[in-house]
C-alpha positions in Angstrom: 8.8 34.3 -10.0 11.5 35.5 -8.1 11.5 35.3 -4.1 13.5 36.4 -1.1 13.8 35.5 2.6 12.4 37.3 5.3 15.4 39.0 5.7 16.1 39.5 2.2 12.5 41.4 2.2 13.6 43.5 5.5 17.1 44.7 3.5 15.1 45.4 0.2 12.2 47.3 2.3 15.1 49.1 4.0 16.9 50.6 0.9 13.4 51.7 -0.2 13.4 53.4 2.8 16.6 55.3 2.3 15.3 56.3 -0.7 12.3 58.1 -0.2 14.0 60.1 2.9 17.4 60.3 0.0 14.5 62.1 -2.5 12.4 63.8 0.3 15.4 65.2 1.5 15.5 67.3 -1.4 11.4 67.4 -2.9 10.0 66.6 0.6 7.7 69.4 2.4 10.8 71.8 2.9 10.5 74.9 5.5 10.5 78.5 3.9 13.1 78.7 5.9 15.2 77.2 8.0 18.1 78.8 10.3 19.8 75.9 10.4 20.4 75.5 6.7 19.9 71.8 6.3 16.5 71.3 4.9 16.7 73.7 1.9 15.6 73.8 -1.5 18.0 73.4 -4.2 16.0 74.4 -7.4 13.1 72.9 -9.0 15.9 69.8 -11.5 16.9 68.9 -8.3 13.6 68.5 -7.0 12.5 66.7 -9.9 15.5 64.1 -9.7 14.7 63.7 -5.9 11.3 63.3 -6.6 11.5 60.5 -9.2 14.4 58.4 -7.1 11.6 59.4 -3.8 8.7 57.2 -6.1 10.9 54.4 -7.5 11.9 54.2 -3.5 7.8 53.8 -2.5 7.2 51.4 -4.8 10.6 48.9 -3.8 8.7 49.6 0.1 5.5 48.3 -1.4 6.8 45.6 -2.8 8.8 44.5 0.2 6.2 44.5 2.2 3.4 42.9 0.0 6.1 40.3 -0.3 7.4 40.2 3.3 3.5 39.5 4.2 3.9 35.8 2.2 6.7 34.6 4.7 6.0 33.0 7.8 7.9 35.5 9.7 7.8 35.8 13.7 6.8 38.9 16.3 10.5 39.2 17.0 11.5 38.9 13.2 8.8 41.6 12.3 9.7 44.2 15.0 13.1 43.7 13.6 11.9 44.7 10.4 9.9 47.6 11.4 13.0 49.5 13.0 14.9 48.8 9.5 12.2 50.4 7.7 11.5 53.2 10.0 14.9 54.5 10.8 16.0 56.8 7.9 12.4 58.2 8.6 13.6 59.5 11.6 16.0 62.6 10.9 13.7 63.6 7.6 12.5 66.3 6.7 8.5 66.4 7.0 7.2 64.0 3.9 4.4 63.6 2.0 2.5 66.6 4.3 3.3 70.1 5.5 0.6 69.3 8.3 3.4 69.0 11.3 4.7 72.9 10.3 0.9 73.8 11.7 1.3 71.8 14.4 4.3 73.8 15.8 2.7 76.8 14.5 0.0 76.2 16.9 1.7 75.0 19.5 4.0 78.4 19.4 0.2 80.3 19.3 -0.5 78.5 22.6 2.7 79.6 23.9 2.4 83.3 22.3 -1.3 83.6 24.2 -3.0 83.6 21.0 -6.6 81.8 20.4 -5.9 78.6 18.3 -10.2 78.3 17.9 -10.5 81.3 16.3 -7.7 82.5 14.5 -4.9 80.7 11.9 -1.0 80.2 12.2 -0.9 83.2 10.3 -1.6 85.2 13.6 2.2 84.6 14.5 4.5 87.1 13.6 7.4 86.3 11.6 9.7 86.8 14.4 7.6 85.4 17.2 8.2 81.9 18.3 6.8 79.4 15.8 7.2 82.2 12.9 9.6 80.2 10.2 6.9 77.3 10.8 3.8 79.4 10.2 5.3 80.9 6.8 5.6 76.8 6.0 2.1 75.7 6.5 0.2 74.9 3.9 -2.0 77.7 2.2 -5.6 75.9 3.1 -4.4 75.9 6.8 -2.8 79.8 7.2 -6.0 80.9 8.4 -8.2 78.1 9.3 -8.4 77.6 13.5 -7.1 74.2 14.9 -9.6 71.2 14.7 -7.1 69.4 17.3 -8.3 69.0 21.2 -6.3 70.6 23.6 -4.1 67.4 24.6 -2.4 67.4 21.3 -2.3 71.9 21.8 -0.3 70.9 24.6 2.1 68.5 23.7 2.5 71.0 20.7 3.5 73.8 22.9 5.7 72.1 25.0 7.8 71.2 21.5 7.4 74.8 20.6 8.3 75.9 24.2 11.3 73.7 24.3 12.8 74.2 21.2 12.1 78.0 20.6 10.0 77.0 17.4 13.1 76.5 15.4 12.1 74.0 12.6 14.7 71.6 12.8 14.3 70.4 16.6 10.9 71.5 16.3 10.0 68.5 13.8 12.3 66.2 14.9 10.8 66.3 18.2 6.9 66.0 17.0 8.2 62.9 15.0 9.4 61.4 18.5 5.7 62.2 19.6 4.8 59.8 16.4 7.3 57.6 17.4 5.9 56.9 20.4 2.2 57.0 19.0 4.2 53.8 16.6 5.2 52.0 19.7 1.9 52.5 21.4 -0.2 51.4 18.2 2.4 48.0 18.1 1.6 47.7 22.2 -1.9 47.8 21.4 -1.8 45.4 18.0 -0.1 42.6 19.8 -2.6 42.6 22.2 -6.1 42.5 20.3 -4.8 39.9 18.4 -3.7 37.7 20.7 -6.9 38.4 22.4 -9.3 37.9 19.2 -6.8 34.4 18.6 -5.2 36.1 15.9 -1.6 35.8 14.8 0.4 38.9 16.1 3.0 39.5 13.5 0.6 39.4 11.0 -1.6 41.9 12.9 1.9 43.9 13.0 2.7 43.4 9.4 -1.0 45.4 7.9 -1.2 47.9 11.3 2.1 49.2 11.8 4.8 47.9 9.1 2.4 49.1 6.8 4.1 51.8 3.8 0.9 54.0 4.4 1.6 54.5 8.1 5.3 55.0 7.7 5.4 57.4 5.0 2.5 59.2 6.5 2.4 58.9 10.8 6.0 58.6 11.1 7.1 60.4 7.7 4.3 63.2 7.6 4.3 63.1 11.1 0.8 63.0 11.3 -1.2 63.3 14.7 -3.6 60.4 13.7 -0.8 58.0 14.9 -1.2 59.2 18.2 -5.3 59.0 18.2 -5.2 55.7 17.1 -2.7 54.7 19.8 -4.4 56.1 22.6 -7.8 54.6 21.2 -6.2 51.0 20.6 -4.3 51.4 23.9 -7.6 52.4 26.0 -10.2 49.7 24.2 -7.2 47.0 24.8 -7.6 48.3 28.7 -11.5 48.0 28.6 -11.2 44.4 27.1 -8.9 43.2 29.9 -11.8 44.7 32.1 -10.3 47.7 33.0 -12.9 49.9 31.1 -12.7 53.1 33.5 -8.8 53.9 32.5 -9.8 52.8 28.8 -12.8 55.0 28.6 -9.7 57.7 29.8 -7.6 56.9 27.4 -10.2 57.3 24.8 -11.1 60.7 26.5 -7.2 62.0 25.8 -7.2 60.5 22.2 -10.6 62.0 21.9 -8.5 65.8 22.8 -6.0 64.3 19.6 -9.0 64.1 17.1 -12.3 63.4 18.1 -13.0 60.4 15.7 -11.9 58.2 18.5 -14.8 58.8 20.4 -16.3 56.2 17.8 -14.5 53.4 20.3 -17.1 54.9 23.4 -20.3 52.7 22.0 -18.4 49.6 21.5 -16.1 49.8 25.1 -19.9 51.0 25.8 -21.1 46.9 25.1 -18.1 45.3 27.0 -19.3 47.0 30.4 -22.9 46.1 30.0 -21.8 42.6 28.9 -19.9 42.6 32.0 -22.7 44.3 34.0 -24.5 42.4 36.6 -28.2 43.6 38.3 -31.5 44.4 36.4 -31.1 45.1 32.5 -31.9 48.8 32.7 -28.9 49.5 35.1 -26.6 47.4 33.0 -27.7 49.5 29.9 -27.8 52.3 31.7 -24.2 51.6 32.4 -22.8 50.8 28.8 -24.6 53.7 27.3 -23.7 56.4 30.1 -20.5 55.4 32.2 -17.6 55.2 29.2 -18.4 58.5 27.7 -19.0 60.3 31.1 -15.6 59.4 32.6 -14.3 60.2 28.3 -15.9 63.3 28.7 -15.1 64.7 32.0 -10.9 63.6 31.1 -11.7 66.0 28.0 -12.6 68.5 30.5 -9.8 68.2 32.6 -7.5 68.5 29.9 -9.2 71.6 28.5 -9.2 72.9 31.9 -5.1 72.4 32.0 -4.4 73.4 28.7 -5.8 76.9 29.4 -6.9 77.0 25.9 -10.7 77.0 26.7 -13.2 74.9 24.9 -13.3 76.5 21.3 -12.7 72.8 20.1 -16.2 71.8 20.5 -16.5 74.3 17.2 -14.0 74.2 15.3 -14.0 70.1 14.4 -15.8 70.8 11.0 -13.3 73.3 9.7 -11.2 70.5 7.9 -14.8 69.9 6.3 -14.4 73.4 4.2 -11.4 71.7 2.2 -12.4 69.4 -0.9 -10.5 66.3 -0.6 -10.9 64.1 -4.0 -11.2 60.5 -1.6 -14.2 62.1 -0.2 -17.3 60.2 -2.1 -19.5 62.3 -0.4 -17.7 65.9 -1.2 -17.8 64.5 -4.8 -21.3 63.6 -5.5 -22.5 66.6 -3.5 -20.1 68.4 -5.7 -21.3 67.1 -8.8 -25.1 67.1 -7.7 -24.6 70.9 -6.7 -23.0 71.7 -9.8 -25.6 70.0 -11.7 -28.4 72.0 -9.5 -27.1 75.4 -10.5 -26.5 74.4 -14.0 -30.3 73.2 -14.3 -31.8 75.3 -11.2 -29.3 78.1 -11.1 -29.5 77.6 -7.5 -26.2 77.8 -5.0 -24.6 74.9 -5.3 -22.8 74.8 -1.9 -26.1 74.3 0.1 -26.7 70.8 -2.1 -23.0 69.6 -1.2 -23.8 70.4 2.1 -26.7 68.5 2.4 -24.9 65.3 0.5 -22.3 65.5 3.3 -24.6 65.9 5.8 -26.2 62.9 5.0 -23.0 61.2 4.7 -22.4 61.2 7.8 -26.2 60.6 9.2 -25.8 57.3 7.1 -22.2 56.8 8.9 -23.9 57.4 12.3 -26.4 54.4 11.1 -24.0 52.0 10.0 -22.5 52.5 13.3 -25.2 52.4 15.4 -26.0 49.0 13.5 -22.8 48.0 14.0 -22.9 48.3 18.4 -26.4 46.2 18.0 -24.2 43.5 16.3 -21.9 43.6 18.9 -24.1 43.7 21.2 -26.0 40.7 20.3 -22.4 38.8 19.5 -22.4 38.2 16.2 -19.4 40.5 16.2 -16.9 41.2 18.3 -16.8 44.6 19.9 -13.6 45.0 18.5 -14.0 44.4 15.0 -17.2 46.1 15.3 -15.0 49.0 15.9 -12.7 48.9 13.0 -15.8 48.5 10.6 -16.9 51.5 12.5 -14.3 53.3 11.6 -13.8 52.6 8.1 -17.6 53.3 7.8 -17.0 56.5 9.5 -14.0 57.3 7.0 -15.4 56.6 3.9 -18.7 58.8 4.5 -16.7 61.5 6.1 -16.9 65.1 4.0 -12.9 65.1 4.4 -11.0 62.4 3.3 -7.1 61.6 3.6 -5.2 58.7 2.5 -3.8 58.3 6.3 -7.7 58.2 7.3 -7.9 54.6 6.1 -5.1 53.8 9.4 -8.1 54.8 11.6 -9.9 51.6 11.0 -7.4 49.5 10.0 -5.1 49.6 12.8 -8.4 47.5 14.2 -9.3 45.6 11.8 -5.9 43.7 11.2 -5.7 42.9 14.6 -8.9 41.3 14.5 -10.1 40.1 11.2 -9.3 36.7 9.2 -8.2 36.6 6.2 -10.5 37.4 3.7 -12.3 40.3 1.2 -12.0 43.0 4.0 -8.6 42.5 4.7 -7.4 41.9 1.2 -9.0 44.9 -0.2 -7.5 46.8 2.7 -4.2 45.2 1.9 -4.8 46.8 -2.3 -5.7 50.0 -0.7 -2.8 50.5 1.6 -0.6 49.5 -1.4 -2.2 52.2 -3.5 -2.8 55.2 -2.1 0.8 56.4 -0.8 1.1 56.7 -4.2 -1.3 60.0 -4.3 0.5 62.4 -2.7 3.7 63.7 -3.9 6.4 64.1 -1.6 6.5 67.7 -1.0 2.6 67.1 0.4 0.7 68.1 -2.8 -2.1 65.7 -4.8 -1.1 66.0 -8.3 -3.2 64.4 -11.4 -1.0 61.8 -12.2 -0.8 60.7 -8.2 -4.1 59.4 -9.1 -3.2 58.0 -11.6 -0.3 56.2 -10.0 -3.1 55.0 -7.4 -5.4 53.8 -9.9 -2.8 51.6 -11.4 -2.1 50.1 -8.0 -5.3 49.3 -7.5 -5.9 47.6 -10.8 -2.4 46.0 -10.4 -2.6 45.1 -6.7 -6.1 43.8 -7.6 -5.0 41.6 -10.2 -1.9 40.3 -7.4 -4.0 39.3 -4.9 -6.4 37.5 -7.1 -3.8 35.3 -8.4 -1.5 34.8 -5.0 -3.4 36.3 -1.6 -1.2 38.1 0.4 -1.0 35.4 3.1 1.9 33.5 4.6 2.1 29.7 4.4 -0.1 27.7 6.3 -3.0 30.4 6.5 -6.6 28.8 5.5 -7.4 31.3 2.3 -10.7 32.0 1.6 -11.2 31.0 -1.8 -12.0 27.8 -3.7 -9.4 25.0 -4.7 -9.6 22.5 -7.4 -9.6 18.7 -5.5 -5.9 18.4 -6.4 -5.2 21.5 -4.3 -7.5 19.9 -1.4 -5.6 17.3 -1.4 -2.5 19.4 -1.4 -3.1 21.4 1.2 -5.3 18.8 3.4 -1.8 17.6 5.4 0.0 20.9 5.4 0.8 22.1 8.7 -0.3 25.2 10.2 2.5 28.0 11.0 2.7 29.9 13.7 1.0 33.1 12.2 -2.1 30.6 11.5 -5.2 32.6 12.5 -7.7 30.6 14.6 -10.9 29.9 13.2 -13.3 32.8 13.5 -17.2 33.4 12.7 -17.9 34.2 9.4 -19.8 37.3 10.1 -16.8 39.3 11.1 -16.0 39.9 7.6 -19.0 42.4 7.2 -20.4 45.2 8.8 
């Protein structure tokens, strides 16, 4: 089978890059309008070309980094690599989402004096600030209020206020806001890996050089980048014993999306581990102290923002949108459909209920996962990816991106083994669902489904590991003896408890 260098991987990842921002320039998630005249669309052949030459451009990223992930390659030789791949990212249009058009939208509402809890970007008039962007958003998201704190409101207003709302400034600057959430999220990876004794460029390669982060936090310029990076940032802070400016952190990545208030119950079990005096102050403590300071930064930065606190209703709106990744939305789709065919009873109550539960089970797993970590046969840490990916695969909304939320953690902290190699299948498979222009066609799917049985079939026969990394799986005595006097590299991940493989 042919094989490349490092380097050679890093050029070949690189012209895959080109050519997804080459195709997006022309089928990505293109404004209604734009004053400017740059990012406009050029007829539905065109589109179709751009489209095709944007996919073949995925899959040569994919394959560069699946591939790149065999070689022994450095910290220095990976950051290298991740500014190759993400630079023709950066003066894109919006990819693979029209999600960053309501982010300016709202932004411009805040700006306009209009209440982003209760009413839709389609409360802007077309000549106010922010208007080109609210004719752009996405029909689901016209009229739905924002489900983002009022951290995110603010940084979204100060892009609006800045550059007038027009679309081209406008998105360039929110993709320096992921930009930094990129750096942050590296920051952060570096750390809990050298802290959990695992190999940093390896922790790099699955949470940040990753095709389903680029295309999607620094592509789609998606606001998750910047939760995650606060989150990783503040729980890196509470594991160096600094846990009142972590639990802050967490509180302003909590007013990005309030999923990362997940990381409270785990930075929760490094203070009372820490702790000293009787056992109900130290509990007292964990349980109490990280999400009081959390809580009263949230209120601070609601307090600033001036945009009241009509985010503590709105989270469930994205909820109202079906999402095919959701298992939940499904069954409780296909139970409530099954209920009025049988029952003739409403079916939206029964996929209700399913969700419901979907997340009372989520809250479980969780809640089983903080006694793990708090009896140490996990470590916080990886207690908190698992946490996450529980969270996101019971969650009544599901997005590809969503998978970052967890994994950002986990490949910081986990060994190589089932987790990380499904996560590794997953990652490979499902930028291949959305179409560039934002949309979920049938056939993305489709496309995902064969990655997954492809990527499946990959890893089975040649893990995705570098050389010198300890694989789980068995080897016939002439391997052993093989492999018995190979060196370690570098990126060699130290020994580490079974149990952190499962929640």
């Amino acid at each position: 089978m042919w094989a490349l260098s490092a380097v050679g991987y890093r050029r070949l990842g690189a012209v895959g890059s080109l050519a997804i921002v080459g195709g997006g320039w022309f089928a990505g998630k293109l404004p209604v309008h734009d004053p400017w005249g740059l990012w406009t669309d050029h007829g539905s052949v065109t589109k179709a070309v751009a489209a095709a030459v944007a996919y073949v451009g995925l899959t040569v990223l994919v394959v560069a980094w699946w591939q790149y992930g065999k070689t022994a390659s450095t910290v220095r030789d990976t950051l290298v690599t991740l500014a190759w791949w993400t630079a023709p990212f950066l003066l894109a249009p919006p990819l693979y989402s029209a999600d960053v058009y309501s982010y300016i939208a709202q932004g411009s509402m805040v700006v306009e004096g209009h209440d982003v809890y209760t009413v839709g970007p389609s409360a802007l008039d077309p000549g106010e600030i922010g208007g080109d962007a609210a004719a752009s958003v996405g029909n689901h998201w016209r009229d739905t209020p924002a489900p983002y704190g009022p951290l995110f409101l603010l940084i979204s207003a100060a892009v609006a206020w800045t550059t007038g709302g027009t679309i081209v400034p406008a998105v360039l600057a929110m993709r320096l806001v992921a930009l930094a959430s990129l750096a942050l999220i590296v920051w952060s990876l570096r750390r809990l890996a050298s802290e959990h004794g695992r190999s940093e460029s390896r922790a790099l390669w699955l949470g940040a050089l990753n095709p389903l982060l680029l295309i999607h936090v620094v592509g789609g310029v998606h606001n998750d980048g910047l939760m995650i990076g606060l989150m990783l940032a503040g729980f890196v802070l509470a594991l160096r014993g600094k846990w009142i400016a972590g639990s802050a952190l967490v509180g302003l990545a909590m007013m990005v999306k309030s999923p990362a208030a997940v990381s409270l119950l785990f930075i929760g079990v490094l203070v009372h581990a820490a702790a000293t005096g009787p056992e109900w102050r130290r509990w007292a403590k964990g349980l109490l102290a990280p999400g009081l300071i959390a809580c009263a930064v949230a209120g601070v930065a609601t307090l600033i923002s001036g945009t009241g606190f009509g985010w503590l209703t709105t989270q469930g709106v994205a909820a109202n949108i079906h999402t095919a990744l959701s298992v939940t939305s499904d069954l409780g789709l296909g139970l409530g459909g099954l209920a009025h065919l049988l029952l003739d009873v409403d079916a939206e109550p029964v996929k209700s209920a399913v969700q419901t539960l979907g997340l009372v089970v989520a809250l479980g797993l969780i809640l089983v996962l903080g006694r793990r970590a708090m009896r140490g046969t996990v470590t916080p840490a990886h207690a908190l990816g698992l946490a996450l990916l529980a969270l996101v695969a019971l969650s009544p909304m599901v997005q590809p991106w969503y998978l970052l939320w967890g994994m950002a953690v986990v490949a910081a902290t986990a060994p190589y083994g089932r987790l990380v190699a499904v996560l590794i299948v997953l990652s490979a498979a499902l930028v291949y669902e959305t179409h560039p222009m934002g949309a979920t066609p049938p056939y993305g799917f489709a496309l995902a489904g064969l990655a997954v049985v492809l990527g499946t079939l990959a890893i089975r026969r040649t893990p995705v590991a570098p050389p010198g990394v300890r694989l789980p799986r068995r080897r016939s005595p002439e391997d052993a003896a093989e492999h018995q006097d190979a060196p370690a590299s570098a990126d060699s991940p130290a020994p580490s408890p079974a149990p952190q493989n499962a929640p």
